[in-house]
Each structure stands twice: as C-alpha cells, then as structure tokens.
Z-matrix of the N, CA and C atoms (Angstrom, degrees):
N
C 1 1.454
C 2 1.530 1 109.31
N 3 1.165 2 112.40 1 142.97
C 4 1.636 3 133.24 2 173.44
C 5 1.831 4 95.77 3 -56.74
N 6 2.163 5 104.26 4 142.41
C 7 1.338 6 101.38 5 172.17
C 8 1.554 7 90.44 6 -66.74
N 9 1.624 8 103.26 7 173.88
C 10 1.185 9 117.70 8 157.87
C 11 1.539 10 107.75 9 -126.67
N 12 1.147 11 136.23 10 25.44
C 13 1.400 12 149.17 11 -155.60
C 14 1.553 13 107.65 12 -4.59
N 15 1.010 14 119.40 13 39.93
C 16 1.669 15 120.21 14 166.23
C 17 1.415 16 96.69 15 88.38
N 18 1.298 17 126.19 16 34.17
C 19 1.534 18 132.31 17 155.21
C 20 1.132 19 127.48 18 -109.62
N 21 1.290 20 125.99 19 125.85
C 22 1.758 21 116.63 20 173.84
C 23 1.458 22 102.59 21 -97.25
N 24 1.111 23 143.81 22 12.34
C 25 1.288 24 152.39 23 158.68
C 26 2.167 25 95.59 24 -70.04
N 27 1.307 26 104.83 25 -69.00
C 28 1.341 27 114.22 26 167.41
C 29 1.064 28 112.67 27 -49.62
N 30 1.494 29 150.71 28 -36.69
C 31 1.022 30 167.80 29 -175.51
C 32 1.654 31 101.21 30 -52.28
N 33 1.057 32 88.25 31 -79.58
C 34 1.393 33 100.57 32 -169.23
C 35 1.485 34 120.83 33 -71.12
N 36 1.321 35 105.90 34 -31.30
C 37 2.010 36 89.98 35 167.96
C 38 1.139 37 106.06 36 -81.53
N 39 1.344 38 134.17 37 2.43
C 40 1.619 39 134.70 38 173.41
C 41 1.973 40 101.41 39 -69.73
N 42 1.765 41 97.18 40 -34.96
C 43 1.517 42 90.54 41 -166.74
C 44 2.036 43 94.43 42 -81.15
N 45 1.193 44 100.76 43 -34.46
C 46 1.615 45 95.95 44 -175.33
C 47 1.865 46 110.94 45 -81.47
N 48 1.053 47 100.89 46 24.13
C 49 1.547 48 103.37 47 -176.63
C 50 1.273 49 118.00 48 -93.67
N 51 1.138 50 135.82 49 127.53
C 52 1.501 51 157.48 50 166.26
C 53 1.896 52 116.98 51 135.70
N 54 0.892 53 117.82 52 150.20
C 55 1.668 54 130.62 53 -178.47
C 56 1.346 55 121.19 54 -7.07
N 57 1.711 56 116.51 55 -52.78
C 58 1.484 57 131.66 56 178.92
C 59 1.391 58 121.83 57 -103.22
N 60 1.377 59 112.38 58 -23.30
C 61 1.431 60 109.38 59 -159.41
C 62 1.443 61 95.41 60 -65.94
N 63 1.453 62 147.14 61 -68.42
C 64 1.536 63 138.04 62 -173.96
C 65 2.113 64 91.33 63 -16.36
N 66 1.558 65 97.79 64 -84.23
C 67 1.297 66 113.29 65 -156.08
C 68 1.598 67 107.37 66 -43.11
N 69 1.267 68 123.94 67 -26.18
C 70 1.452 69 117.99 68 -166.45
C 71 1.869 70 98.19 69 -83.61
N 72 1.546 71 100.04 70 -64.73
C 73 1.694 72 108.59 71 148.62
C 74 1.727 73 114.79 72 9.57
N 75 1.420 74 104.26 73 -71.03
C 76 1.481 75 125.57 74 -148.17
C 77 1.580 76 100.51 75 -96.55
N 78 0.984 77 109.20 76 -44.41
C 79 2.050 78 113.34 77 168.23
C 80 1.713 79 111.98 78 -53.29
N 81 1.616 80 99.62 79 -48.91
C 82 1.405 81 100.46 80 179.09
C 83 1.419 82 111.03 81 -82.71
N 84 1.208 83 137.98 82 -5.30
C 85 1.684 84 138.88 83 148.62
C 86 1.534 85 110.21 84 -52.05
N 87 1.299 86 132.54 85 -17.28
C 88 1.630 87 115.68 86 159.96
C 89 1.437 88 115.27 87 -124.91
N 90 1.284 89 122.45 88 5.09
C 91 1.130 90 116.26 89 158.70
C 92 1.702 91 114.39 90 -157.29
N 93 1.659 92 110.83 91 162.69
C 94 1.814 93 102.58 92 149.85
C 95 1.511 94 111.81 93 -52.45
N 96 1.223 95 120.98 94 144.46
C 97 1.633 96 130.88 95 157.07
C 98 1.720 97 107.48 96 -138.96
N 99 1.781 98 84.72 97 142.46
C 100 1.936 99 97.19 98 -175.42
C 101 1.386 100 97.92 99 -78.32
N 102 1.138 101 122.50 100 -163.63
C 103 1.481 102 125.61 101 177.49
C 104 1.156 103 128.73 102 -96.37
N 105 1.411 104 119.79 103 -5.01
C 106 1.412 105 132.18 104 166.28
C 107 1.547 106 104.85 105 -85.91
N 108 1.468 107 119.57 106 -40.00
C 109 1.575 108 103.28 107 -173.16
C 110 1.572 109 112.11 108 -87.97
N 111 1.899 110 117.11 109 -4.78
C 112 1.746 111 114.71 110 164.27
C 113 1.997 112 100.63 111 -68.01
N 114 1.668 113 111.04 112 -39.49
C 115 1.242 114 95.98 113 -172.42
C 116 1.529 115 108.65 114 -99.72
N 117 1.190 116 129.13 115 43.53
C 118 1.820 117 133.44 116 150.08
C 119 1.594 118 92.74 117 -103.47
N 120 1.046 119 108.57 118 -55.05
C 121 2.237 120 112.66 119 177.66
C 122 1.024 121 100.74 120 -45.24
N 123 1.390 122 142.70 121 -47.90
C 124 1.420 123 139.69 122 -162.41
C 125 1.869 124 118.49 123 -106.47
N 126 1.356 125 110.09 124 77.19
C 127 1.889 126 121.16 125 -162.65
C 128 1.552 127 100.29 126 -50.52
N 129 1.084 128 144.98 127 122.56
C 130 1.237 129 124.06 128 170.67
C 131 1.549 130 122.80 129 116.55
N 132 1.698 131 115.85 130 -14.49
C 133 1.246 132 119.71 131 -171.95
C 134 1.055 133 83.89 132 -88.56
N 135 1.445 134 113.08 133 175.41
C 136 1.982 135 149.66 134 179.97
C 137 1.665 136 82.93 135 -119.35
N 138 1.646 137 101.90 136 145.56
C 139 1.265 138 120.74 137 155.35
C 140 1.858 139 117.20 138 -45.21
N 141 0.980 140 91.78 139 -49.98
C 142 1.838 141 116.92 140 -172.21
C 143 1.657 142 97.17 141 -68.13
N 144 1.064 143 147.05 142 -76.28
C 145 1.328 144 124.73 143 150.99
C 146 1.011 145 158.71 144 -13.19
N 147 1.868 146 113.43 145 -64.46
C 148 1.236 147 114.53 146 147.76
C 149 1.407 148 105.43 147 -51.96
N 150 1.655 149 147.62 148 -83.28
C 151 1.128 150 126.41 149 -152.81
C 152 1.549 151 135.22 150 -39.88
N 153 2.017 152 102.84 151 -27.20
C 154 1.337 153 113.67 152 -176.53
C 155 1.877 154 99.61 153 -72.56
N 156 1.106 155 105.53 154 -41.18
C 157 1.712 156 112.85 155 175.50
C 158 1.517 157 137.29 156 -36.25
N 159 1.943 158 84.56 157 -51.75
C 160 0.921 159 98.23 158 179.02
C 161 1.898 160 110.46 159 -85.12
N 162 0.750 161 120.85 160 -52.84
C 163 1.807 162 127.19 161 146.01
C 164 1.777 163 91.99 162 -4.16
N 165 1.001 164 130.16 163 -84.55
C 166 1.544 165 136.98 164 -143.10
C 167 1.391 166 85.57 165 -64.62
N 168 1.239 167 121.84 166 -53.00
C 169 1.503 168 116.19 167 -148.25
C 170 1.787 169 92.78 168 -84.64
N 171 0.823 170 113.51 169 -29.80
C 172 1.977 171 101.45 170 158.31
C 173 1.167 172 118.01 171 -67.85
N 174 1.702 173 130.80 172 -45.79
C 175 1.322 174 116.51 173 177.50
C 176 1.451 175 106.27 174 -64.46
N 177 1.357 176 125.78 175 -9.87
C 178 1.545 177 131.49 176 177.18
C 179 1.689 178 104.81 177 -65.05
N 180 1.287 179 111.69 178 -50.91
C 181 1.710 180 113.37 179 -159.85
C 182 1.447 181 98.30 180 105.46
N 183 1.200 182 132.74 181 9.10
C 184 1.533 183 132.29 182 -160.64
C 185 2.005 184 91.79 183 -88.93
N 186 1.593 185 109.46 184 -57.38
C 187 1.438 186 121.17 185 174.63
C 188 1.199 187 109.15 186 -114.54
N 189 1.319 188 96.75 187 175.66
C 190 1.563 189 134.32 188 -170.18
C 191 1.499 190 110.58 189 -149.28
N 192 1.355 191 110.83 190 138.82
C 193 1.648 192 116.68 191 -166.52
C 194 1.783 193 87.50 192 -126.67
N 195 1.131 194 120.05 193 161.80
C 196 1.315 195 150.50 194 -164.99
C 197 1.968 196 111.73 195 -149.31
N 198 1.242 197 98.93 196 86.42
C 199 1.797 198 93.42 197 157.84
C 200 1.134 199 125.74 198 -103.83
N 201 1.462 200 96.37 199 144.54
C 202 1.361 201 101.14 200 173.27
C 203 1.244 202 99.19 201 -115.36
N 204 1.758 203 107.97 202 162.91
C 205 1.635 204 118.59 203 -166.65
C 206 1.422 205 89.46 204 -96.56
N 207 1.023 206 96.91 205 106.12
C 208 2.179 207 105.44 206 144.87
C 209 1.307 208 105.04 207 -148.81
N 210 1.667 209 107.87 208 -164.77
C 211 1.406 210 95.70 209 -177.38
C 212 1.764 211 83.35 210 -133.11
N 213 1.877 212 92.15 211 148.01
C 214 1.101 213 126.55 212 -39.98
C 215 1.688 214 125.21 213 -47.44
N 216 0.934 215 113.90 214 160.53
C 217 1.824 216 116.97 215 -177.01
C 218 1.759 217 116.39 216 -56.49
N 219 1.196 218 107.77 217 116.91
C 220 1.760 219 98.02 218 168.60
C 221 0.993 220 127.39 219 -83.13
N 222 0.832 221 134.17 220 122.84
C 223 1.559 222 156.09 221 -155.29
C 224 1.665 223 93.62 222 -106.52
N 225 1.555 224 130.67 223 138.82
C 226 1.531 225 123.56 224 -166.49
C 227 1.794 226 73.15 225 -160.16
N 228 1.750 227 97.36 226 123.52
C 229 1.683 228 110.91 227 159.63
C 230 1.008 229 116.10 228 -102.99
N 231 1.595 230 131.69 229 139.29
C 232 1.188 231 135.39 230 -175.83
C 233 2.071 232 114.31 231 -144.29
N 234 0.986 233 123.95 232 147.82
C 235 1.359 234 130.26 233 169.80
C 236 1.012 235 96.02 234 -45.20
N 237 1.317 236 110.51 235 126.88
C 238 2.392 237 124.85 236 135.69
C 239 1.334 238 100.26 237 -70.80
N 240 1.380 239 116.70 238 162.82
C 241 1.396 240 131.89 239 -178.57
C 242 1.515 241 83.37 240 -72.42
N 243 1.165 242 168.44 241 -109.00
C 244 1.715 243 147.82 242 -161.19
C 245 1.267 244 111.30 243 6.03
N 246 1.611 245 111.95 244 -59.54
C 247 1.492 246 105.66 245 -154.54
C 248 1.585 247 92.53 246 -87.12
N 249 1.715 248 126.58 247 -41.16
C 250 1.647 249 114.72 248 165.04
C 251 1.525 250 94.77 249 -10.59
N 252 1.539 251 107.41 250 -71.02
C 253 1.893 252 103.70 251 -129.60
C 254 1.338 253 96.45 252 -79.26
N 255 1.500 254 138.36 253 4.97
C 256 1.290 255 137.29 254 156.96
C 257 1.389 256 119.12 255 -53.00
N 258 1.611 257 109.75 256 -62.54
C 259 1.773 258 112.99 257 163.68
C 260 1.684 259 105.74 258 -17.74
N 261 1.536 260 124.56 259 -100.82
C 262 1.746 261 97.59 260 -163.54
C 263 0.965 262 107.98 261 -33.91
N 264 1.481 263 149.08 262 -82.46
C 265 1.037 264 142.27 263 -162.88
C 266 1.942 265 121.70 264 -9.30
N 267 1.410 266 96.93 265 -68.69
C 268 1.412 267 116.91 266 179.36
C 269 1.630 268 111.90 267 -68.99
N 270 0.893 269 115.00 268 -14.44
C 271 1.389 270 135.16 269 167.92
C 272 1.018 271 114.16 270 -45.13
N 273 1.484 272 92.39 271 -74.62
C 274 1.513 273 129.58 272 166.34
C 275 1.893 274 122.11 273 -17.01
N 276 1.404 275 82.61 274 -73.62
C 277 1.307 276 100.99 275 -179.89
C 278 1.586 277 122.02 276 -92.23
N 279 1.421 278 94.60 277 25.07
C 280 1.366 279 85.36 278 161.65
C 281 1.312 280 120.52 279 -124.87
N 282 1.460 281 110.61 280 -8.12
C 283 1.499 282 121.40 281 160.18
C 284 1.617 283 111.84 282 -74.72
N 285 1.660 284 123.19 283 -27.93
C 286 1.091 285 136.31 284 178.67
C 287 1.846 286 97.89 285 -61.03
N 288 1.384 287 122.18 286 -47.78
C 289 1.381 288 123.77 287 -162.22
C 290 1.660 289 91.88 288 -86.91
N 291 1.336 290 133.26 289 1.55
C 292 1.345 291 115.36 290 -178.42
C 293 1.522 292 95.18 291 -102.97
N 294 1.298 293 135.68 292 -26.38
C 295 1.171 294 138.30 293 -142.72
C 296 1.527 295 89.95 294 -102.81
N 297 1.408 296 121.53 295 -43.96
C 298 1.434 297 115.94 296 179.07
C 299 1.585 298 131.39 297 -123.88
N 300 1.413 299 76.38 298 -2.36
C 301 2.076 300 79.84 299 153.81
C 302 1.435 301 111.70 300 -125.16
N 303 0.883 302 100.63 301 1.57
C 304 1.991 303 104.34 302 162.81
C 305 1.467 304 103.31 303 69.05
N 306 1.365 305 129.64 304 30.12
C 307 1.399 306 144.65 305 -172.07
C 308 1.595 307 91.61 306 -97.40
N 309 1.455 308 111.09 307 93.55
C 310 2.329 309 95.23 308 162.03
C 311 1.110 310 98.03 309 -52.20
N 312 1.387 311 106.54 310 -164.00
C 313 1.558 312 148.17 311 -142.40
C 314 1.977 313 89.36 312 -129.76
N 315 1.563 314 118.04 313 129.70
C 316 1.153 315 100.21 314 -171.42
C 317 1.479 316 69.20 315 -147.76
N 318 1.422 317 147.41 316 60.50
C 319 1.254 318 168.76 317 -146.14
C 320 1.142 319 119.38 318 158.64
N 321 1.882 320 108.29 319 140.75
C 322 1.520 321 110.99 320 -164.98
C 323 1.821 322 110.69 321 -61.80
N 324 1.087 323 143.03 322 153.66
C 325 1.575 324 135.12 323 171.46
C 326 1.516 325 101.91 324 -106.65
N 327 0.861 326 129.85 325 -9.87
C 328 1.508 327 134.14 326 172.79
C 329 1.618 328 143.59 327 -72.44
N 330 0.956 329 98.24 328 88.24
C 331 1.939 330 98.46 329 -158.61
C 332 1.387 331 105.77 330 -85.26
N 333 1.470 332 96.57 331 165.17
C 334 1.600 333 104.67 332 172.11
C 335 1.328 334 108.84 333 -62.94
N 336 1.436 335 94.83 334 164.97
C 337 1.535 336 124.84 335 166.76
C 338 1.454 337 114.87 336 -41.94
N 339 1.113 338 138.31 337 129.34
C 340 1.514 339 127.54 338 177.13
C 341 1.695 340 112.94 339 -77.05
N 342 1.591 341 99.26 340 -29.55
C 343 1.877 342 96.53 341 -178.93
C 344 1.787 343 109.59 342 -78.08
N 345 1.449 344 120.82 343 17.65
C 346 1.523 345 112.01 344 178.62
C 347 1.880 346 83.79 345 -95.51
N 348 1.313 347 99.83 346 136.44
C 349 1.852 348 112.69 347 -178.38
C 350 1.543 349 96.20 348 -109.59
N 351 1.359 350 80.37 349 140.84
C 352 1.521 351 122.83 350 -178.25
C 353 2.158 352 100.90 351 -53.01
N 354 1.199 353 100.73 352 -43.50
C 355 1.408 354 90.92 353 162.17
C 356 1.041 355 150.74 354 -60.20
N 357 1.340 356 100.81 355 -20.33
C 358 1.877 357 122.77 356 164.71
C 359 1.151 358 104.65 357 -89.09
N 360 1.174 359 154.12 358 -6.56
C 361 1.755 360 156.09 359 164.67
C 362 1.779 361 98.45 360 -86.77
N 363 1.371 362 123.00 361 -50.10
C 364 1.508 363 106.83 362 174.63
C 365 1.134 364 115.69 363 -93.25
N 366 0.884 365 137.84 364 13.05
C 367 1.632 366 136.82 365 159.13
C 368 1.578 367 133.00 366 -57.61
C-alpha cells in the first residue's frame, strides 16, 4: 500500500489511483456492471489491468463483486456504501474540471435512484 503520511486526503487518491479506477468508480455509481461491459466502457484497458484494478478497489472496500454459479460464472461489480460516498466527491470534480479546465462531461451525470437497496443488487 501507498504511504499516506498521516493524510486521508492522501489516503484516498492513493485508493482512486491508477489509469481506470476513477472511470470504473464512476460507471459503477449508476449502475451494477459485469466485466465485459466495465471493459467495452473503458477503450483501451487490457483484461489484466482492469482485473488487477478492479482487485485493488475490492481489497479497498471501494467494490463488491457478486457471482453467480453458471457456466461460465457471472461475476456482477457493484458500489459498497465507501465507494457510494465517493460519487459527490467525483461529482465534485468533475464540474470543478469543466469550470476550470474547460473539459465537458462526455459521461452520463445521472445516477440511480437512492431508494433501490443495496440488498436487491446482492441478492
């Protein structure tokens, strides 16, 4: 693990740190996605990447994966209440990067419903 030298400011872009994790982060802020539709969303990732990514950001508490037994097995990623409370955050900064780096929004801004429960997504 990255120091965080007694910062949770450091802390935390240590957990959102590397190439995809923001973007995977931010896909799974409006919905579950399997692992084929985070890597069609993401042009440019390697299987082997995204998987190590997504790995970190579970040993983070950031996600949560869901299989189901068939063959082959589906694998379904979804937000932990951690990675929920990331959304404002990223929110944040993405109106921050439109307002002063003049970068739009080329990503949905529209999130789910807050009354669909997290228990009906891992079930």
């Amino acid at each position: 693990m990255k120091k965080d030298f007694g910062c949770p400011v450091q802390g935390t872009i240590n957990v959102l740190s590397g190439k995809w994790k923001v973007l995977v982060v931010w896909h799974l802020g409006f919905m579950p996605r399997r692992f084929a539709e985070l890597r069609d969303l993401l042009p440019g990732v390697s299987e082997k990447v995204l998987t190590a990514q997504l790995r970190q950001l579970e040993k983070d508490g950031v996600i949560q994966r869901k299989i189901k037994a068939s063959t082959p097995p589906q694998v379904t990623y979804y937000l932990t209440k951690a990675g929920d409370d990331l959304m404002p955050m990223l929110t944040d900064m993405c109106h921050w990067g439109t307002r002063h780096l003049g970068i739009p929004p080329n990503l949905p801004m529209i999130r789910r419903a807050k009354s669909r429960s997290r228990k009906s997504i891992a079930a």
